[in-house]
C-alpha positions as CSV (number, residue, x, y, z in Angstrom):
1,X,3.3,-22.6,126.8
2,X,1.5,-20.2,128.5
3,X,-1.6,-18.4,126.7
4,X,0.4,-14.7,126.7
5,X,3.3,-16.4,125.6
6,X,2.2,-18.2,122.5
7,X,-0.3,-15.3,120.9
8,X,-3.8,-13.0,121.4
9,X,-6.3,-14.3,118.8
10,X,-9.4,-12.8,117.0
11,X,-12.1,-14.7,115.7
12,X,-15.0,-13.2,114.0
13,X,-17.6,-15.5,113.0
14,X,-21.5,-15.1,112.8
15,X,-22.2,-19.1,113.6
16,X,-22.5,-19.5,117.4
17,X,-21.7,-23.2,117.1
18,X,-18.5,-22.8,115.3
19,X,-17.5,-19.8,116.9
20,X,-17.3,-21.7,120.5
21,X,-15.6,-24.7,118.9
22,X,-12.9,-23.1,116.8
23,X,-12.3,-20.6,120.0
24,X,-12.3,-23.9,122.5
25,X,-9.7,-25.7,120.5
26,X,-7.8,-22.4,120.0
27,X,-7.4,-22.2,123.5
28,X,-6.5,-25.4,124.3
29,X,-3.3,-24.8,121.7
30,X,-2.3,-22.1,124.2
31,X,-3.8,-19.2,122.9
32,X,-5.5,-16.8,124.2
33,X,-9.0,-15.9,121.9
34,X,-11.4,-12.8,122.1
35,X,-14.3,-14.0,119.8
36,X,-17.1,-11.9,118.6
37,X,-20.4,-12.8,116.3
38,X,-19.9,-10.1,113.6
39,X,-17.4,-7.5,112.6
40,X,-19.2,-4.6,114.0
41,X,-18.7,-6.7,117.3
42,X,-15.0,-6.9,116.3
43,X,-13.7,-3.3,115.1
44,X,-14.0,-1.8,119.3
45,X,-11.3,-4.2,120.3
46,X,-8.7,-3.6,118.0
47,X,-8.6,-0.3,120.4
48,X,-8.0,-2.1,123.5
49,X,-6.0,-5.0,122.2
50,X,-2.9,-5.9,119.8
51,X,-4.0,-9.1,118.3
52,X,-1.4,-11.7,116.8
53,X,-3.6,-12.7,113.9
54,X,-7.3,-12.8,112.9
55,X,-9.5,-15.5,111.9
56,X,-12.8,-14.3,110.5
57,X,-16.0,-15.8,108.7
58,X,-16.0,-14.5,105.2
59,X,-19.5,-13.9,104.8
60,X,-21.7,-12.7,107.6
61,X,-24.5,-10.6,107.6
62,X,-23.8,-6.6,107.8
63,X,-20.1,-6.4,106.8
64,X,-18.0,-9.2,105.7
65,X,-15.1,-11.1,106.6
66,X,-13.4,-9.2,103.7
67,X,-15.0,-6.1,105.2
68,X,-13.3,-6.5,108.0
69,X,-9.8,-7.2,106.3
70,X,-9.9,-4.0,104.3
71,X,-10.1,-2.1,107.1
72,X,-7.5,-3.6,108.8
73,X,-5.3,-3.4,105.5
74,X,-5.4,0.5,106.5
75,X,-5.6,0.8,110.0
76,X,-3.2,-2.8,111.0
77,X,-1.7,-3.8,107.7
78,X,0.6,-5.8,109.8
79,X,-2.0,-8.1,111.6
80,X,-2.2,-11.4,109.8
81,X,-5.7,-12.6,108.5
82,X,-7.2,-16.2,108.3
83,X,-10.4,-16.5,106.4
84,X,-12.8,-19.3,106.9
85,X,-16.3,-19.6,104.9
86,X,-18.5,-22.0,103.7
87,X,-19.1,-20.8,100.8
88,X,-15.3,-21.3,99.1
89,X,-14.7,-20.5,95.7
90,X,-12.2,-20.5,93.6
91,X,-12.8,-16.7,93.3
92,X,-12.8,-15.7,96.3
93,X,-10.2,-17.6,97.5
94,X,-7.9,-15.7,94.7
95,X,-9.5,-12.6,95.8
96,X,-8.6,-12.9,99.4
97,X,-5.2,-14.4,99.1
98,X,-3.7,-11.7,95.8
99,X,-4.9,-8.7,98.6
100,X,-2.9,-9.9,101.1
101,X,-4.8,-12.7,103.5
102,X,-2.5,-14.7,104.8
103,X,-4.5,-18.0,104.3
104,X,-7.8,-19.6,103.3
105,X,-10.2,-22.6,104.3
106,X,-13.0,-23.9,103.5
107,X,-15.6,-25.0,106.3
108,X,-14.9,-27.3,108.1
109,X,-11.0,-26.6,108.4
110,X,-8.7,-29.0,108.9
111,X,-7.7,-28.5,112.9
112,X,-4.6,-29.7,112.6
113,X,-3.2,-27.6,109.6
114,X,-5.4,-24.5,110.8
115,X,-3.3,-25.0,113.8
116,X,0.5,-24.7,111.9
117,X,-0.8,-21.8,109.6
118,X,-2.2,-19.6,112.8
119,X,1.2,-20.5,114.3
120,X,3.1,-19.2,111.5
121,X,1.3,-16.2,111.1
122,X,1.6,-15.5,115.3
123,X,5.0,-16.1,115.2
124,X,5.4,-13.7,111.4
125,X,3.3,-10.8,113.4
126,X,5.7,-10.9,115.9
127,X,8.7,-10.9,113.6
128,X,6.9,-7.7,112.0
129,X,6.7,-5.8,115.2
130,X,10.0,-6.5,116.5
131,X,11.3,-5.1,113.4
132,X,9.4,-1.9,113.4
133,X,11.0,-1.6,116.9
134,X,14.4,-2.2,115.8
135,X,13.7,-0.2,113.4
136,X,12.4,2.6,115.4
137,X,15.5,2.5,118.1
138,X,17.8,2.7,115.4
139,X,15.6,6.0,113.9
140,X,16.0,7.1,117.2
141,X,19.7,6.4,118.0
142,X,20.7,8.2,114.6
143,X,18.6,11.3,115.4
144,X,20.3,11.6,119.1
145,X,23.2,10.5,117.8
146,X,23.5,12.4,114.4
147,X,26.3,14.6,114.0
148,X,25.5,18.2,113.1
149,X,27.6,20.9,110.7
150,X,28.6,22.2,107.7
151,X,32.1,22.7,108.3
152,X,34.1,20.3,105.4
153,X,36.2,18.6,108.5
154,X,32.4,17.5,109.9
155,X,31.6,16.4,106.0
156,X,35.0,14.2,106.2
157,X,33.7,12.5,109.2
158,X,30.9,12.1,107.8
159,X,32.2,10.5,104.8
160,X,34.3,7.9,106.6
161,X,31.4,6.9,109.3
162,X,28.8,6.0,106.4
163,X,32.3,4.2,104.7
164,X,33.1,2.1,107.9
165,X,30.0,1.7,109.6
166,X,29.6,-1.8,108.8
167,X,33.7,-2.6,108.6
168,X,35.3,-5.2,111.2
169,X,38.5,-2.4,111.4
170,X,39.1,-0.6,114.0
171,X,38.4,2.8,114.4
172,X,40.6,5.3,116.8
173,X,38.9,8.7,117.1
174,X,41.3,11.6,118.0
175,X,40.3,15.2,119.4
176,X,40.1,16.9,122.3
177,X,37.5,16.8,125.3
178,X,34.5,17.6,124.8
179,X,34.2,17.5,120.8
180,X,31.8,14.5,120.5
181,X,34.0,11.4,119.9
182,X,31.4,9.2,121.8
183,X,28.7,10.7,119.7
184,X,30.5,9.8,116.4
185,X,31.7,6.5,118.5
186,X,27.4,5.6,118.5
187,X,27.2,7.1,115.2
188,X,29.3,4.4,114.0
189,X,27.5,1.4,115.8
190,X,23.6,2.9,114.7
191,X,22.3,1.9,111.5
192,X,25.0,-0.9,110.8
193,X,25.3,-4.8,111.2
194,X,26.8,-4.2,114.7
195,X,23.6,-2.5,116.2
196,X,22.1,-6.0,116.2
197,X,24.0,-6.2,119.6
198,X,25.5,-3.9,122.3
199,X,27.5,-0.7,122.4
200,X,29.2,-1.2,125.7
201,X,31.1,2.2,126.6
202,X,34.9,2.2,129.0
203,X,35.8,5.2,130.4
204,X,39.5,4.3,130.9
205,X,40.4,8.0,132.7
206,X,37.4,7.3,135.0
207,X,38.1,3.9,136.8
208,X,40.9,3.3,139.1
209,X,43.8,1.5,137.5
210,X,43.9,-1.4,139.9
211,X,40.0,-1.9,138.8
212,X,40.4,-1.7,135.3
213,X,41.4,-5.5,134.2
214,X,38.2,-6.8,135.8
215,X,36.1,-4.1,134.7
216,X,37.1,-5.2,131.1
217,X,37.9,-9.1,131.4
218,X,35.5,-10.1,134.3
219,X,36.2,-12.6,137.1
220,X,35.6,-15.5,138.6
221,X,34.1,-16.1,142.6
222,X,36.8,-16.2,144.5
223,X,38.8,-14.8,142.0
224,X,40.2,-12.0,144.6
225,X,39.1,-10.6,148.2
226,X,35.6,-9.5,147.4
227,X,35.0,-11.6,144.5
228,X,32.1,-13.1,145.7
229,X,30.5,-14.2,142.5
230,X,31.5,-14.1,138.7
231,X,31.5,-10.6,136.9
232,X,31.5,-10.5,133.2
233,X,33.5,-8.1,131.8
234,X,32.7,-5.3,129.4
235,X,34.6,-6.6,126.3
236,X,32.4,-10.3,127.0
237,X,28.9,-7.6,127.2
238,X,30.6,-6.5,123.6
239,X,30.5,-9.7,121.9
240,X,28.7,-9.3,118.4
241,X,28.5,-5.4,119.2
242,X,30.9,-2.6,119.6
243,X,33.3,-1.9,122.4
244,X,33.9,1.7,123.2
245,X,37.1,2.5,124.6
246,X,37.0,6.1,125.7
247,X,40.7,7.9,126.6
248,X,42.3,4.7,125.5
249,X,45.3,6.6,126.4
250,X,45.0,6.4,129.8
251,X,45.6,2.8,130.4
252,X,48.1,0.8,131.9
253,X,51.1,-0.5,129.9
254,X,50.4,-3.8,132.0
255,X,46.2,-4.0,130.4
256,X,47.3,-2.7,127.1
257,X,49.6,-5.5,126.8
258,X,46.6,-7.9,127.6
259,X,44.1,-5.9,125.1
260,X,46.3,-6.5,122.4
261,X,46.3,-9.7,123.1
262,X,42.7,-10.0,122.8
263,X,42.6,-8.2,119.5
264,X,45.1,-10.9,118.2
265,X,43.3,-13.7,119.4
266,X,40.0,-12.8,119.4
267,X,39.3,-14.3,123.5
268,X,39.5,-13.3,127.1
269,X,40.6,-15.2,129.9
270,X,38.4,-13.8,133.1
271,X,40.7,-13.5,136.2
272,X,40.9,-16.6,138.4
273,X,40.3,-18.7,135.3
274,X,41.9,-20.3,132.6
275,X,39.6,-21.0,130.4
276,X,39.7,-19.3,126.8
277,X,36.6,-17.5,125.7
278,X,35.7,-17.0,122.1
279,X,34.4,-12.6,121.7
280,X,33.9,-11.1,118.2
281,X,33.8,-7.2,118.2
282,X,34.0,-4.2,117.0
283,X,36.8,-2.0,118.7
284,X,36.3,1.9,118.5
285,X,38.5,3.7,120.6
286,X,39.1,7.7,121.2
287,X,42.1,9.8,122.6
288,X,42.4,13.3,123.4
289,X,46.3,12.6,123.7
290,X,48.8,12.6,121.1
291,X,50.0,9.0,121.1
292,X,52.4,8.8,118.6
293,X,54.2,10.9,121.6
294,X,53.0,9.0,124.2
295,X,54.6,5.8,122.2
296,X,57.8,8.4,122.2
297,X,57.3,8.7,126.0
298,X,57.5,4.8,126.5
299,X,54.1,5.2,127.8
300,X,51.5,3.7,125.3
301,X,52.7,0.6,123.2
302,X,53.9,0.7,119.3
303,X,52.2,-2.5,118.4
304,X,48.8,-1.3,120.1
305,X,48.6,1.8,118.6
306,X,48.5,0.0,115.0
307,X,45.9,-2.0,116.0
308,X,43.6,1.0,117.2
309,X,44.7,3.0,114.1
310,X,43.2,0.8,111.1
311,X,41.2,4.4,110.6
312,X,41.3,7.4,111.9
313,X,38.7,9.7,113.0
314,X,40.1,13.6,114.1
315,X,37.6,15.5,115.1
316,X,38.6,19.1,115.2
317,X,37.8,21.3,118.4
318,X,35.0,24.1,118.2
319,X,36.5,26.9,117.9
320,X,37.9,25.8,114.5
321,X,34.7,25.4,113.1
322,X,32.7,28.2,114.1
323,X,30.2,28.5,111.4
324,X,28.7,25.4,112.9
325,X,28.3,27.2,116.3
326,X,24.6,28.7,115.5
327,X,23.5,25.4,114.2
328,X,24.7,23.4,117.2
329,X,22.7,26.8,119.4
330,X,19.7,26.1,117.5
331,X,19.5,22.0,117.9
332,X,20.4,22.5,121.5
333,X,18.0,25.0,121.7
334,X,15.2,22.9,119.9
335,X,16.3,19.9,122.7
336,X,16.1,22.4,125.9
337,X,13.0,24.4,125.3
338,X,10.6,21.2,124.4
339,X,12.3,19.4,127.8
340,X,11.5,22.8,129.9
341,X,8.1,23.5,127.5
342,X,9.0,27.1,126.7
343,X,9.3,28.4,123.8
344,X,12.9,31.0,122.9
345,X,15.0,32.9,120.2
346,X,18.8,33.5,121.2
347,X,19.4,37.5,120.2
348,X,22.1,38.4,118.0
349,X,24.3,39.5,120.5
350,X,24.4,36.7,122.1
351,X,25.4,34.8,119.3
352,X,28.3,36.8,118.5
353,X,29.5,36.2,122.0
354,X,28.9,32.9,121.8
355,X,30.7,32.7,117.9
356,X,33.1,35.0,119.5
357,X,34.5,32.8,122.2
358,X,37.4,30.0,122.5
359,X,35.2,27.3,124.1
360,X,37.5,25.3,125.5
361,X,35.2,22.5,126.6
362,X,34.0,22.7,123.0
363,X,30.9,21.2,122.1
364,X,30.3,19.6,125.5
365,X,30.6,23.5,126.9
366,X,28.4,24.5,124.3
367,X,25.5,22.4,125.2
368,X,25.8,22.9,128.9
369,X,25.4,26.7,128.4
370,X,22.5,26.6,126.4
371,X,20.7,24.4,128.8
372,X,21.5,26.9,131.7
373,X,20.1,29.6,129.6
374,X,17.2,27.7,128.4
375,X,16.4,26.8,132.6
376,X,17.4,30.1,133.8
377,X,15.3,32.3,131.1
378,X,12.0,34.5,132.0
379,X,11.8,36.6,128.5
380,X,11.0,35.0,125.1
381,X,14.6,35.8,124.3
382,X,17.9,34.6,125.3
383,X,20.1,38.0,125.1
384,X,24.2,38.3,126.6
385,X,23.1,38.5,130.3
386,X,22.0,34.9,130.2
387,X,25.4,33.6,129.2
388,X,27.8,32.9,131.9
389,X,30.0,34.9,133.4
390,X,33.4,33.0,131.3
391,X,32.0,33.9,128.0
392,X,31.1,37.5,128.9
393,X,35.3,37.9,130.6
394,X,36.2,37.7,134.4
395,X,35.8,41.2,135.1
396,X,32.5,42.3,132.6
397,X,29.9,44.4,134.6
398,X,28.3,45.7,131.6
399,X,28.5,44.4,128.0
400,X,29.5,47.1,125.7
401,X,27.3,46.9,122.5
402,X,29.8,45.5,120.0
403,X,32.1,44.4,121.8
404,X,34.1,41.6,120.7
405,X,37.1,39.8,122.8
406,X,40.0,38.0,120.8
407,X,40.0,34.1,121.0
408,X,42.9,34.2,123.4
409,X,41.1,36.6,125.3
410,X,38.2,35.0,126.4
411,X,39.7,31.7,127.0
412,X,42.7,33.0,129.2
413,X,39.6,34.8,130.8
414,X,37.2,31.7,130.6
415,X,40.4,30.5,132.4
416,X,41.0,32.9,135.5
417,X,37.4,32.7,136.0
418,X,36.8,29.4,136.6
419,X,40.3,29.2,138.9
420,X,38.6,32.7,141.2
421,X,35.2,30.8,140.9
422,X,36.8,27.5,142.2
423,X,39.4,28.7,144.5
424,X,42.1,27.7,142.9
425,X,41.0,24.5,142.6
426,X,42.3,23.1,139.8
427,X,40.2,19.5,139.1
428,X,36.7,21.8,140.2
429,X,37.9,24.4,137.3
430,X,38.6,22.3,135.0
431,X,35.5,20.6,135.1
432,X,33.0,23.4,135.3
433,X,35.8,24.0,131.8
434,X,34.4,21.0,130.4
435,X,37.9,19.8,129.9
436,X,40.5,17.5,131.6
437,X,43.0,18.4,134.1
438,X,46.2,18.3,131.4
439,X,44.0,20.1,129.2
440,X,43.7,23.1,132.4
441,X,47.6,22.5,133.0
442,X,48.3,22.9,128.9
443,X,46.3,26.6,128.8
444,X,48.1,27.8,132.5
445,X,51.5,27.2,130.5
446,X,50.6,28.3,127.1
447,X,48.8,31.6,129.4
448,X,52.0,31.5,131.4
449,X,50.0,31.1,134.8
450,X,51.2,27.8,136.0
């Protein structure tokens, strides 16, 4: 095994002799050794390198080997430490071993164990710092993937994510575009046993239907013109993890008949082959159709539907929980201004337009338009002229002081807007909307504009 592979040693030890030895046969194991004559020599290269383990002298002169490990105690606490010395007692050995060394010998070691102890602790340093980084990804992932608000639907949610985090059931999350169902989708795979492996993410509305079976059961080479070696397919990437299928509703009656399958049997077949592969994971799934009519409509399968909806997430749009709009401004807020360094207040005004207004891309919208202000600002304030021209109505020169638009209002004129501003382009409008194209076609009828 190469010397990176198998571990960076430290030895610290006053004896010149013994140093080169026990650093010789060290390095013959596969290791690679930095060695220095006394702990004052030692303490620089704890800057410049991450050592696997320490094994020091226990009494030198200056500061001692157990100097040297209560120091580290504070500064590396998880480096493991070997002590070595002449001059064993039973003492000392207690001493050493009740603070927290991880072993002791007494000159001259035996070589052989010395060898399985330094390999143990090597191989429990490592096991230390991959934790802390699993750890640390996992902090991370809940803080980006947190969900933010007061509202009592947001507490609900809440509520069920902490109950089923670590549940096999499946979870179908319901709401429309834009309100975070992949955020609470992560939320659910973060902090439980299923962030050990991967979150793999299927955009069903975004790949083309003839695509769609290999993009989520692989293939073999030669499988089909173009198939030029084998693909493996996002529910195999999902094995031990969590598969993420986003507008579940959008599929094919053909590939839902096959994922149910897969849910029953717990295996995928790739295309071209026949052989049956065994893939354990956890299925979270979000729609912003209604599928109970879609099942109505002969369009999305009974049996299917049950599976998905073991529990059910329904995440309610923006502009029903508009207490929480100021607190998603100010995390947004926080996010843009350390990305773009500056440092900004939104004005009360703008808040009330912003509180005031349908969003109809909901929180996606939100986020995008406090990024644009955030980019676009030159004050220390971000006041109504920084919002875009949908929140602010179609025809709005000037913003009277006070004014304040009904719901319907400004989303019939978020609406209009983005149709002029588009040219009637209906896919470009809806998404500068933040929302789907059905969701556009919904508000034309309910507006009576189609």
């Amino acid at each position: 095994m190469a010397a990176q592979e198998k571990g960076t040693i430290l030895i610290v030890d006053d004896e010149p002799n013994a140093l080169k030895v026990l650093a010789a046969i060290m390095g013959e194991e596969g290791y690679r050794v930095v060695t220095a004559g006394s702990v004052e020599a030692a303490l620089p290269r704890f800057k410049e390198i991450d050592f696997d383990a320490v094994i020091t002298d226990m009494k030198m002169p200056g500061l001692s080997g157990m100097d040297l490990f209560g120091i580290l105690a504070n500064e590396h606490p998880d480096i493991p430490v070997i002590f070595l010395t002449a001059y064993g007692s039973v003492e000392s050995a207690v001493e050493a071993m009740t603070r927290g060394a991880f072993y002791y010998f007494i000159k001259p070691p035996d070589y052989l164990n010395l060898k399985g102890i330094l390999s143990r602790a090597v191989e429990q340093r490592r096991l230390k710092r991959e934790l802390f980084e699993l750890k640390k990804r996992l902090n991370d992932e809940r803080k980006e993937f947190r969900l933010i608000g007061s509202d009592p639907e947001v507490r609900k949610i809440l509520d069920i994510v902490d109950a089923v985090r670590d549940s096999e059931s499946s979870v179908l999350i319901c709401g429309e575009t834009g309100t975070g169902k992949e955020m609470i989708a992560r939320s659910l795979h973060c902090g439980g046993t299923w962030a050990k492996k991967n979150f793999v993410a299927v955009n069903c509305a975004a790949i083309p239907r003839e695509l769609i079976e290999s993009e989520l059961f692989g293939y073999e080479k030669g499988a089909f013109t173009g198939a030029s070696a084998r693909r493996i397919g996002r529910v195999e990437q999902a094995a031990g993890g969590t598969l993420f299928l986003d507008e579940i509703g959008e599929l094919d009656l053909s590939v839902q008949a096959k994922l149910l399958r897969v849910l029953q049997e717990k295996e995928i077949e790739r295309l071209g082959s026949n052989e049956k592969i065994s893939v354990h994971f956890r299925l979270v799934s979000s729609t912003n159709r209604d599928l109970l009519a879609e099942i109505k409509m002969g369009r999305f399968r009974q049996d299917l539907y049950y599976r998905l909806n073991v529990v059910q997430v329904t995440v309610p749009p923006l502009r029903e929980r508009r207490p929480d709009i100021p607190l998603l401004v100010a995390e947004f807020l926080r996010e843009f201004c350390a990305r773009e360094g500056k440092v900004l207040s939104v004005s009360d005004e703008a808040m009330d337009i912003m509180q005031s207004y349908a969003w109809p891309g909901n929180i996606r919208q939100l986020r995008n338009v406090v990024e644009r202000a955030v980019v676009l600002a030159r004050g220390q304030e971000i006041g109504p002229r920084a919002l875009p021209a949908e929140l602010l109505g179609a025809n709005d020169n000037s913003i009277p002081s006070g004014a304040v638009k009904t719901m319907r209002e400004r989303e019939l004129a978020a609406v209009k807007e983005a149709l002029e501003r588009c040219a009637g382009n209906k896919s470009e409008a809806a998404r500068s909307l933040g929302i789907s194209r059905k969701a556009l076609y919904k508000r034309l009828n309910d507006y009576g504009l189609s």
